[in-house]
C-alpha distance (Angstrom), angle and dihedral (degrees) to the residues before:
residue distance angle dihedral
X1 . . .
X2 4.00 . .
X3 3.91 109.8 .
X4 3.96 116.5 -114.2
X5 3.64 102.5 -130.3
X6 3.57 100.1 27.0
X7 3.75 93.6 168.6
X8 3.59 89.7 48.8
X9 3.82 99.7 53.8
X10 4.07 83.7 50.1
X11 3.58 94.7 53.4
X12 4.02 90.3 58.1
X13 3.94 89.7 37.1
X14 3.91 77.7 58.4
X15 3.48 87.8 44.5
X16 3.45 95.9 58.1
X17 3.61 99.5 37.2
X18 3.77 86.7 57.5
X19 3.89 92.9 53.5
X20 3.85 103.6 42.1
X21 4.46 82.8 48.6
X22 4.26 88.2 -116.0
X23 4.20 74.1 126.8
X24 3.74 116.4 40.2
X25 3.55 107.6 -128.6
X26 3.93 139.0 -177.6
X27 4.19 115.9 -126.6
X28 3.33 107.8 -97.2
X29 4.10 82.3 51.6
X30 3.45 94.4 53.3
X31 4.02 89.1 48.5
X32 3.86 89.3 48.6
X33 3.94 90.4 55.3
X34 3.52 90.6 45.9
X35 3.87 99.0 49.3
X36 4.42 82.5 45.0
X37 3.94 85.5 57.0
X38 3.71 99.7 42.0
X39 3.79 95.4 45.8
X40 3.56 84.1 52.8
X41 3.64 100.1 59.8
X42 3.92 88.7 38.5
X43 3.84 94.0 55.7
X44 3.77 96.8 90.1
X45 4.19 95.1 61.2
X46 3.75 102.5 99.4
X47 4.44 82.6 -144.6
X48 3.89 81.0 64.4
X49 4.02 99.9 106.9
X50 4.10 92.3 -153.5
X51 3.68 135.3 55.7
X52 3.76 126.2 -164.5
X53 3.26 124.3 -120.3
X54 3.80 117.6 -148.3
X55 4.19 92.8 178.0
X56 3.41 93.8 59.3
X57 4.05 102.6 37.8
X58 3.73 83.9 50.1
X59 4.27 91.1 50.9
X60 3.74 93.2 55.4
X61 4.05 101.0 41.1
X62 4.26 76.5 53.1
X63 3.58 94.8 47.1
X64 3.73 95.9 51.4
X65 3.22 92.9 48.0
X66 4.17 97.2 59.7
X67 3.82 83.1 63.0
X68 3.82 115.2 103.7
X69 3.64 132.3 -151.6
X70 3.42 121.7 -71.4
X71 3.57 106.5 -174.6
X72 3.96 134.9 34.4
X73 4.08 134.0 -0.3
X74 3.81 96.8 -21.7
X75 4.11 89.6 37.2
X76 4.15 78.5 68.1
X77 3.70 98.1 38.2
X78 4.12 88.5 54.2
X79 3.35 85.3 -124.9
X80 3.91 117.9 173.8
X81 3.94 127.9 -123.5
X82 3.95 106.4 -97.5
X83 3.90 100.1 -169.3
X84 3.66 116.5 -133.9
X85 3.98 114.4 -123.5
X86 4.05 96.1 -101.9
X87 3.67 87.3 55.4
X88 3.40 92.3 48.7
X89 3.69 86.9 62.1
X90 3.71 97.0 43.5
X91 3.91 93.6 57.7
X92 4.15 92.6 37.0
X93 3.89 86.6 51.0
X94 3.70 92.2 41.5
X95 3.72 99.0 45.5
X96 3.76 103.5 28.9
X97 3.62 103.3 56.6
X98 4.03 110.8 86.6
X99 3.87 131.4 178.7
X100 3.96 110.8 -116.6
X101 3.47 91.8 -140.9
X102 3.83 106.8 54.7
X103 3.79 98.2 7.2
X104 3.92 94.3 -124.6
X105 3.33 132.8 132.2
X106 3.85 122.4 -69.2
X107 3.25 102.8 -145.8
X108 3.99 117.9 25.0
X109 3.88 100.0 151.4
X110 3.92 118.6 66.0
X111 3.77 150.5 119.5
X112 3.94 90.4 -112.2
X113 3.87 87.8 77.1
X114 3.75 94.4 48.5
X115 4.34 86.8 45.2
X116 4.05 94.4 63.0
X117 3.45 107.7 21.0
X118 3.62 99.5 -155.2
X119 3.43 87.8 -23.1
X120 4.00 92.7 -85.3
């Protein structure tokens, strides 16, 4: 049976991955994965002020992913963008978090953005 949130479930394989050094990762990568996992776990306390969001993590990751190529071999092939697992976890972690209190995004300002571009 196919997973739900496929994207999802990668982005805290990643997680993982990234914390028991299967990945090799730089610090603030490490503390990223580690902030994903413990967020996680404190999600259920209703004194948590966000929530995550599976649906909507799941709906970006998907979206990306309809866009082709726009430059190069696979640009002229049509080929589709197949995300790689640690962008996976940048647009789950991005997207998926929400505030309680106004439903927006918890984080809206970072470097991730600026790293992918659109993911191109």
């Amino acid at each position: 049976m196919a997973a739900k949130y496929p994207h999802v479930e990668a982005a805290t394989r990643y997680a993982r991955a990234v914390l028991d050094g299967s990945i090799p990762a730089y610090r603030y990568t490490r503390l990223a994965c580690q902030r994903y996992l413990d967020d996680l776990a404190q999600e259920s306390d209703p004194d948590y002020p966000y929530y995550f969001d599976k649906a909507e993590a799941e709906r970006v990751c998907e979206f990306v992913e309809l866009l082709p190529h726009t430059k190069g071999e696979w640009a002229f092939k049509r080929q589709l963008i197949k995300l790689e697992p640690w962008q996976v976890f940048g647009f789950v972690n991005i997207f998926g978090w929400k505030c309680k209190a106004d439903d927006l995004r918890r984080f809206r300002n970072n470097r991730f953005h600026r790293r992918v571009a659109g993911a191109a």
